[in-house]
C-alpha positions in Angstrom: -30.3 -19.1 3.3 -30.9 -16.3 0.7 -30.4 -13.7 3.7 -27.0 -15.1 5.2 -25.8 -14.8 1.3 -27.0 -11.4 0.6 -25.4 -10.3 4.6 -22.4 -12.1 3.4 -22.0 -10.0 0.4 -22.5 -7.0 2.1 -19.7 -7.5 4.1 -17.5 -8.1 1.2 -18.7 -5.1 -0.2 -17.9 -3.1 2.8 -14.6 -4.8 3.4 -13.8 -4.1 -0.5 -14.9 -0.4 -0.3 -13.0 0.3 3.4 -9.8 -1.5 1.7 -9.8 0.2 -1.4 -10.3 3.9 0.8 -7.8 2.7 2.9 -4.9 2.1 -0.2 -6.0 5.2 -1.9 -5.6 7.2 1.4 -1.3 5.9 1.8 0.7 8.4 0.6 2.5 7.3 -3.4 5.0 10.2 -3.0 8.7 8.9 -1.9 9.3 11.8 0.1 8.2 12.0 3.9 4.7 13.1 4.6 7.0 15.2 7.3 9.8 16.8 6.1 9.8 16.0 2.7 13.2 14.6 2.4 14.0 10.9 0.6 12.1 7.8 2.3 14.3 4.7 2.6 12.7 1.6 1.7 12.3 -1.2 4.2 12.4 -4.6 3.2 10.0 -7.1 4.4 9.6 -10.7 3.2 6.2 -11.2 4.6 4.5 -7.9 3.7 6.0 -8.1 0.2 4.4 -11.4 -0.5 1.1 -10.3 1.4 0.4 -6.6 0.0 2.6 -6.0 -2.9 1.2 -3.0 -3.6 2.2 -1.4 -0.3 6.1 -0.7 0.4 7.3 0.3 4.5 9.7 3.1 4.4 11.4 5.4 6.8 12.8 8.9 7.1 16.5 9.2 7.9 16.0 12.7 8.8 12.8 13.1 10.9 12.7 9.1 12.0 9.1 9.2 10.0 8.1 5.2 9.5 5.1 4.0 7.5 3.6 2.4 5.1 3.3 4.9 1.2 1.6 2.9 -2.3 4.5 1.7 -5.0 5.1 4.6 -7.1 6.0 2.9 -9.7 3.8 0.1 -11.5 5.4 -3.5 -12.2 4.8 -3.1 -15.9 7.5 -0.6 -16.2 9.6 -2.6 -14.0 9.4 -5.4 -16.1 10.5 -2.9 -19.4 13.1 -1.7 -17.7 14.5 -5.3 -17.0 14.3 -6.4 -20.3 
């Protein structure tokens, strides 16, 4: 039993270490990776309520799409609101 737990945890650590690469590696700029013009946000209900850290957004110019970090954190979100 105490090898299936110690496995176990490995993969968790693995998944935890490829996941956090993975977020770090998206781009937190708003301008496209391509051209460098203004990304437009696009909105999704789903992928809001399952990664909110991660926004979709596309080029109008080059037609770029994918996925960038929030630039901006949801403490000063919450400032600005108040």
């Amino acid at each position: 039993m105490l090898i299936v737990v110690v496995l176990f945890a490995t993969v968790l650590l693995r998944a935890a270490i490829v996941t956090t690469f993975v977020y770090l590696m998206l781009p937190a700029k708003r301008e496209c990776p391509r051209c460098g013009a203004p990304l437009a946000l696009i909105q999704h209900s789903l992928l809001r309520r399952l990664l909110p850290l991660v926004e979709h957004r596309w080029c109008l110019d080059c037609g770029w799409s994918g996925a960038v970090r929030q630039a901006q954190s949801r403490v000063i979100r919450r400032a600005a609101r108040s």
